[in-house]
C-alpha positions as CSV (number, residue, x, y, z in Angstrom):
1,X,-7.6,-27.9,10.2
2,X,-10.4,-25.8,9.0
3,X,-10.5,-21.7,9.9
4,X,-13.6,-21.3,8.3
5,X,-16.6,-21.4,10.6
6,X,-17.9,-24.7,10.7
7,X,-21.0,-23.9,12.6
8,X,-22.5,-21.6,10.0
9,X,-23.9,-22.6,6.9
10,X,-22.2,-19.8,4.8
11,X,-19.0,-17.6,6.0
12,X,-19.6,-14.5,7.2
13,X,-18.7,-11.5,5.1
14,X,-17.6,-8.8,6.7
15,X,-18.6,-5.3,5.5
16,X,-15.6,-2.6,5.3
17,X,-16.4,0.6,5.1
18,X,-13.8,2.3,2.8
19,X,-14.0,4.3,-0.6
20,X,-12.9,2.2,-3.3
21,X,-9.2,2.7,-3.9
22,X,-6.5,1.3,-7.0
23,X,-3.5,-0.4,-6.3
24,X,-1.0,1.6,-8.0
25,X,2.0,-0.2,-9.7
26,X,5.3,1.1,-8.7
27,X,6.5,4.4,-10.7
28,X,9.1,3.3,-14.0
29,X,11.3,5.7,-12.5
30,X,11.8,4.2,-9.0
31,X,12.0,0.6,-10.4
32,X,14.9,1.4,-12.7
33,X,17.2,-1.1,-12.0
34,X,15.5,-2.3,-8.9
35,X,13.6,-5.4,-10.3
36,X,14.7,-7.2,-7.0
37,X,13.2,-4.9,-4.9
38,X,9.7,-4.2,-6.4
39,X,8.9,-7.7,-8.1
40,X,8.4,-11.4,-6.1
41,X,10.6,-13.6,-6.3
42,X,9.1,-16.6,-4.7
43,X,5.8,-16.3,-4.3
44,X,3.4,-13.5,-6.6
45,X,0.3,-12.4,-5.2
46,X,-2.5,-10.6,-7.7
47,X,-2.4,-10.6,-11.0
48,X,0.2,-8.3,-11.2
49,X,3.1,-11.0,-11.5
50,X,1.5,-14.2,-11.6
51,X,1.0,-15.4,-15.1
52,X,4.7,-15.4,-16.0
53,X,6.2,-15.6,-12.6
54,X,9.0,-18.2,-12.8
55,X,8.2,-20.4,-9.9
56,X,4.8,-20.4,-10.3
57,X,4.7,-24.4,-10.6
58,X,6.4,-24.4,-6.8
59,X,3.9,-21.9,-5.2
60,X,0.6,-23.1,-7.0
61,X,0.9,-26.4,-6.0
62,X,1.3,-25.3,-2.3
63,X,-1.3,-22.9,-2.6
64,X,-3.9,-25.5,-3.4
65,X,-2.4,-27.3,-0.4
66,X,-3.4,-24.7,1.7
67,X,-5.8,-23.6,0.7
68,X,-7.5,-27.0,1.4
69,X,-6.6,-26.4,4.6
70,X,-8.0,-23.3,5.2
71,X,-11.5,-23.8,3.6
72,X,-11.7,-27.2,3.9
73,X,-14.9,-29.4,2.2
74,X,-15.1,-27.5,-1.2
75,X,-18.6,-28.5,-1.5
76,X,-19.3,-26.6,1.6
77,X,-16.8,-24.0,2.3
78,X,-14.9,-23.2,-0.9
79,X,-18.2,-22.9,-3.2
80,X,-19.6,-20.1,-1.2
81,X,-16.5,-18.2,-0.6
82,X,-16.2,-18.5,-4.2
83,X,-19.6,-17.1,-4.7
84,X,-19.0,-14.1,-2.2
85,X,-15.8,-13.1,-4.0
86,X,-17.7,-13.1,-7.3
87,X,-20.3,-10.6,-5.8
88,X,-17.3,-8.4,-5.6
89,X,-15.4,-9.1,-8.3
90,X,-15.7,-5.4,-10.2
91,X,-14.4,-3.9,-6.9
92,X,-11.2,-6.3,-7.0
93,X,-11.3,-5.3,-10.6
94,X,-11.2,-1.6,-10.0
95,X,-8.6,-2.5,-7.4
96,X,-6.2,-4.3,-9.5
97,X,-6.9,-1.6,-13.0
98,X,-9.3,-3.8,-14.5
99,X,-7.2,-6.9,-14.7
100,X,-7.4,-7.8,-17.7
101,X,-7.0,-11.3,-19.3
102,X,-8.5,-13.2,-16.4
103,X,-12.1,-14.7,-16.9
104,X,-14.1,-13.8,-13.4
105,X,-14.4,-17.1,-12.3
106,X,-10.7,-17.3,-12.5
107,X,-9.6,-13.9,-11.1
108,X,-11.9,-15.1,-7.7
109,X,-10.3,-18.2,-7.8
110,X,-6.9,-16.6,-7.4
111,X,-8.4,-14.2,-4.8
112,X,-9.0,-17.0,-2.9
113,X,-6.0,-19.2,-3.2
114,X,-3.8,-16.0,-2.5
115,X,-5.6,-14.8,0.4
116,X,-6.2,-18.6,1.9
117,X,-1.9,-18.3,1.6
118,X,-1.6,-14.8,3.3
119,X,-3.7,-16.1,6.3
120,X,-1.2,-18.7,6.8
121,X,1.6,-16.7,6.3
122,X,0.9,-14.5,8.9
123,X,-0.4,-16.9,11.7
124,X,2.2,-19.2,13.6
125,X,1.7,-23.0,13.8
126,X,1.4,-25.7,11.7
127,X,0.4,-24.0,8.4
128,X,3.6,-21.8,8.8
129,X,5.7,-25.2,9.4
130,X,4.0,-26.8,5.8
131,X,5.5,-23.5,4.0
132,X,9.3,-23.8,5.8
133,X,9.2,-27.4,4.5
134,X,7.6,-26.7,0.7
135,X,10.1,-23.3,-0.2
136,X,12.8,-24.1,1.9
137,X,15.5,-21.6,4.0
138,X,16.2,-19.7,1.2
139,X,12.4,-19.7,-0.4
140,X,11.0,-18.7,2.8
141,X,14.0,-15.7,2.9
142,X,12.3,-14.2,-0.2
143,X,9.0,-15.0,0.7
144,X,9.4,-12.7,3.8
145,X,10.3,-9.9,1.4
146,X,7.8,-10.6,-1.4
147,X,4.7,-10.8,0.8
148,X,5.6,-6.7,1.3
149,X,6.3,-5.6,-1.9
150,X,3.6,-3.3,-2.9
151,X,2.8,-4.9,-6.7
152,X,2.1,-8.2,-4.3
153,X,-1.0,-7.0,-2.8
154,X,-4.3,-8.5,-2.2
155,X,-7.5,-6.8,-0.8
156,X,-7.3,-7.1,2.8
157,X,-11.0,-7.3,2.9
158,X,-10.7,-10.7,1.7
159,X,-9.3,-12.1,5.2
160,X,-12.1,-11.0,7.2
161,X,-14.4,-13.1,4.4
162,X,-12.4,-15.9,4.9
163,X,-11.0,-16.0,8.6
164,X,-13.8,-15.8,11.3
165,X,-11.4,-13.9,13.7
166,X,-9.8,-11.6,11.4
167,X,-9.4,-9.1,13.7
168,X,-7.4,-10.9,16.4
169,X,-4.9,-12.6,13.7
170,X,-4.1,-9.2,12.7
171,X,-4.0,-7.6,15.8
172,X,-1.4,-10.6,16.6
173,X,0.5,-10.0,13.4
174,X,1.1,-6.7,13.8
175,X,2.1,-6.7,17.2
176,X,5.1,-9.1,16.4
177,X,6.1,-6.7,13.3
178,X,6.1,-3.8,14.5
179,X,6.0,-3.7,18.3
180,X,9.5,-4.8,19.3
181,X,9.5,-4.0,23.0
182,X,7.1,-7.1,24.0
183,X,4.2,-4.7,23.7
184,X,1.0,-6.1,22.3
185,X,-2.1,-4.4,20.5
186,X,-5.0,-4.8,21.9
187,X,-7.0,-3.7,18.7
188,X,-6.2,-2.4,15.5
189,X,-5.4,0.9,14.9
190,X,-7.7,2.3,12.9
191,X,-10.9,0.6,14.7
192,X,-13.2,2.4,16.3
193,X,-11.9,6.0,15.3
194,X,-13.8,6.4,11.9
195,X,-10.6,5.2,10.0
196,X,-11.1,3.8,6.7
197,X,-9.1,0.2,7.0
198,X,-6.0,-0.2,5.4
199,X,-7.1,-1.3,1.5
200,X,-3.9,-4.2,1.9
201,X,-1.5,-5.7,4.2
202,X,1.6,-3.3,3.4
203,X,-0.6,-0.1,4.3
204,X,-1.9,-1.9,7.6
205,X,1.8,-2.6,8.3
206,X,2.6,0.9,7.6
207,X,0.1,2.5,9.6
208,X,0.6,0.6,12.3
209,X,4.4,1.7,12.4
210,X,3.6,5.3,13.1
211,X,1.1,5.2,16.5
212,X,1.9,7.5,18.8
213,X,0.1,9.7,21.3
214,X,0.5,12.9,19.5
215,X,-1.4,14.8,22.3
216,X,1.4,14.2,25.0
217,X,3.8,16.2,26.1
218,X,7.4,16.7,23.8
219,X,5.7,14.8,21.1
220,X,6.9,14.1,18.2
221,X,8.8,17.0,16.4
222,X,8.9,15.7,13.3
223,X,5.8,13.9,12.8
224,X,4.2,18.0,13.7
225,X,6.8,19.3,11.0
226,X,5.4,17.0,8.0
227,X,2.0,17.5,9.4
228,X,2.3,21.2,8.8
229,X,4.0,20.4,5.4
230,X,1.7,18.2,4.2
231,X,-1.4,20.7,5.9
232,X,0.0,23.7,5.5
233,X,-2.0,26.5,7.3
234,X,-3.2,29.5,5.3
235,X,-2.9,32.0,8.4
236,X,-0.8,34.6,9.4
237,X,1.9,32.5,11.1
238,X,2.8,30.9,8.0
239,X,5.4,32.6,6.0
240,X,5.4,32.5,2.3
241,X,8.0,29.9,2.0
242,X,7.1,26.1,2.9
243,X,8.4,24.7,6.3
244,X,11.0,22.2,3.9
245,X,11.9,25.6,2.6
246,X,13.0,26.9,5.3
247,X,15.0,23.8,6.5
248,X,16.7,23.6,3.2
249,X,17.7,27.5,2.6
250,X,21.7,26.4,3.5
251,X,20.9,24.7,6.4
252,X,23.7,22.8,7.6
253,X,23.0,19.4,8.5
254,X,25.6,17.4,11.3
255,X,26.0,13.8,11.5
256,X,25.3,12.0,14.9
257,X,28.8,12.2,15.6
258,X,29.4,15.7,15.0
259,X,26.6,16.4,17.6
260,X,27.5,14.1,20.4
261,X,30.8,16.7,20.0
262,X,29.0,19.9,20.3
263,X,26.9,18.1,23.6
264,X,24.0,16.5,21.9
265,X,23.1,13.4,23.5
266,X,21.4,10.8,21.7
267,X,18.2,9.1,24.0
268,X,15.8,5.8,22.8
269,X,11.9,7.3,21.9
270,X,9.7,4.7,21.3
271,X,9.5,2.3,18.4
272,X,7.4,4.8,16.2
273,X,8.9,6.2,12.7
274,X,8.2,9.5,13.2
275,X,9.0,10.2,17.2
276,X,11.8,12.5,16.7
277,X,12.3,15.1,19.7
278,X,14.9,17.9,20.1
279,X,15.4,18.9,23.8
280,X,17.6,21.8,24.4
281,X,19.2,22.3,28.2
282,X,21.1,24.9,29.8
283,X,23.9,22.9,29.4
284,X,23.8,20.2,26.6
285,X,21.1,18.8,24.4
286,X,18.9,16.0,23.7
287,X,17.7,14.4,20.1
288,X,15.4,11.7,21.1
289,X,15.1,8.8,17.7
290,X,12.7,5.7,17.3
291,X,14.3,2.1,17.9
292,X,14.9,1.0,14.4
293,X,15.4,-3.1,13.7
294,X,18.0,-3.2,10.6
295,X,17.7,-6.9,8.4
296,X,19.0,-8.0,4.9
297,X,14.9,-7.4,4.0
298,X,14.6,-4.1,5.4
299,X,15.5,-2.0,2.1
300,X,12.7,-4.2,0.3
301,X,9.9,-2.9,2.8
302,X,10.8,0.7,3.1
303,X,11.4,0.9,-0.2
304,X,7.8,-0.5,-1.3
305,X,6.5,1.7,1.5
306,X,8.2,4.7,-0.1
307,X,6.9,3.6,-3.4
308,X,3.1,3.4,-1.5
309,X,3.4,6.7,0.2
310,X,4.2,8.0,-3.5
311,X,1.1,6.2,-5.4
312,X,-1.5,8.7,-6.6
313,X,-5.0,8.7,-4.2
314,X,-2.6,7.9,-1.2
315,X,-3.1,10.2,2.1
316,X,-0.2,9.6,4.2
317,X,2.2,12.1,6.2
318,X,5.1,10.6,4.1
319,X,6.2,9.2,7.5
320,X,8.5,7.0,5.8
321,X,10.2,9.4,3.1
322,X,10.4,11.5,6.0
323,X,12.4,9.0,8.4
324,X,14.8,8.1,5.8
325,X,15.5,11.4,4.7
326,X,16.2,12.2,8.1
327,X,18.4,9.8,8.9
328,X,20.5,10.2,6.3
329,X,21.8,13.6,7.4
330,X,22.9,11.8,10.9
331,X,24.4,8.9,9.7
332,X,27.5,9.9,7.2
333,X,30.0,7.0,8.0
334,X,29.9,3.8,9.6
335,X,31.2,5.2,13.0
336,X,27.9,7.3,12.8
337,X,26.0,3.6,13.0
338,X,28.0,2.2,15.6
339,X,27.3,5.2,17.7
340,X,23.8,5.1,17.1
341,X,23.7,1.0,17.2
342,X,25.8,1.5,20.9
343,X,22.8,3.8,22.0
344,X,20.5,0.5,21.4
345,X,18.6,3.0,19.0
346,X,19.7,1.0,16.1
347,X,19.6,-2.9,16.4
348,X,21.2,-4.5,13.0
349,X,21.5,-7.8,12.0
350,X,24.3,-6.6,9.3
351,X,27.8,-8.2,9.0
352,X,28.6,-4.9,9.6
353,X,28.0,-1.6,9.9
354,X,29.2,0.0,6.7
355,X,26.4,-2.4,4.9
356,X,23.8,0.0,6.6
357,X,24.2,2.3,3.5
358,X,23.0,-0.8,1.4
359,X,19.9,-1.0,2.4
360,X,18.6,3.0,3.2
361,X,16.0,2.8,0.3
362,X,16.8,6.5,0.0
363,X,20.5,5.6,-1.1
């Protein structure tokens, strides 16, 4: 089965309007230790881990496979999409820190195997069937987690060159990551506002954790706190310390079951990062949190999303760093979790809940 057009003579290159931004490698000193977490296992993408990557002669093979697949005659299909990556090949350059030691004929050729395996990564069906059977269980396991970390990326331009309806595969995608309540997007976030697109498929995952309709009413108190710390305002209502300042001058922090004690009661939000909201009552209290899915994978992605919220050029609102942080003033023990996981505002997949503390990147 062939994705590519077949109707047109050429594919159809999409034009993204974006500045042209570097992929960052992860800091030395949040990698310490942490090779797991930061560096494929299974399957590299770029040239960032590919030439010495130890199952390289398992994942090339099945790369070629689909790629076949993807782009079909190579006389027809392949040539071209070759020809259009070429076009841009100082921009993936720029992207990837020059790349050095790959010819140009051979860093497009990788663009294009890499991104012909990302589209079939992250459609269902028969393509998704072919990988199961070629990595196995296990492979697929660590494929799940490599395909996130942020030394793994691609250009994300490079699906809408290949894929005719880019926008609907990653509107699909997305919803089934991210929108666990049986929600669905019906476009991508940052269309149609002026956004610049997400420059890979970790960012695009990341922004689309943290939507939410910041003009309604009891929004999100947090996500207005790192606002104003990342923003601060120069007028008079701004003190001379920092808003973290102020939290952090011997503040005391209680866990989540220290608060249900005093009254607080503990309410689902929504299933964005940052929709955090402290109602106070007459009577008793509310702290509102996001629905949060806990896996064995979860400490690679937040921890890559950490590491991409910290890369130079980056203009987030830290949402991440901020979550964690958070979170790890409620939850102190294991009878924290449970509490939080009876609410249904944690839903883990953990032998238990002690092993919660294993995989909070900020641990």
């Amino acid at each position: 089965m062939t994705y590519v057009d077949e109707e047109a003579s050429r594919p159809v290159t999409v034009g993204i309007q974006s500045r042209r931004r570097v992929l960052h490698r992860v800091p030395v000193q949040l990698r310490q230790d942490k090779k797991h977490i930061y560096e494929p296992v299974v399957v590299p993408l770029g040239p960032y881990h590919h030439r010495q990557h130890p199952q390289l002669h398992v994942v090339e093979p099945l790369k070629n496979e689909l790629q076949d697949i993807v782009c079909g005659d190579a006389n027809r299909y392949r040539f071209p999409l070759l020809i259009d990556i070429s076009k841009r090949i100082d921009e993936i350059r720029h992207f990837y820190g020059v790349a050095n030691g790959y010819a140009d004929v051979d860093l497009a050729a990788m663009m294009l195997r890499d991104a012909c395996f990302l589209i079939c990564y992250i459609q269902e069906g028969e393509t998704h069937t072919l990988i199961r059977q070629r990595l196995g269980m296990s492979g697929v396991f660590f494929m799940n987690r490599d395909v996130f970390m942020l030394e793994n990326q691609i250009p994300l331009w490079l699906i809408s060159l290949i894929h005719p309806d880019h926008q609907s595969l990653l509107c699909q995608y997305l919803s089934n990551e991210v929108c666990v309540d049986n929600s669905k997007l019906t476009q991508l976030p940052w269309e149609n506002g002026g956004e610049e697109e997400p420059i890979h498929l970790l960012e695009a995952v990341h922004r689309t954790s943290f939507i939410l309709d910041e003009t309604r009413e009891n929004s999100s108190n947090l996500l207005r706190l790192i606002k104003k710390c990342n923003h601060p305002s120069t007028g008079k209502e701004i003190s001379s310390r920092t808003h973290w300042q102020i939290m952090n001058n011997n503040t005391p922090y209680w866990s989540a079951t220290d608060l249900k004690a005093k009254g607080v009661r503990f309410r689902l939000s929504s299933n964005c990062l940052t929709d955090i909201k402290f109602l106070s009552f007459a009577w008793y209290a509310e702290l509102h949190l996001p629905f949060f899915y806990i896996t064995y994978n979860s400490k690679v992605f937040f921890s890559n999303a950490i590491a991409f919220e910290m890369s130079p050029e980056t203009d987030t609102d830290m949402g991440v760093t901020a979550y964690f942080n958070f979170m790890k003033t409620l939850i102190s023990n294991a009878k924290d979790v449970k509490m939080l996981r009876e609410k249904g505002i944690l839903c883990s997949m953990l032998a238990s809940d002690e092993e919660y503390f294993t995989i909070n990147p900020t641990n």
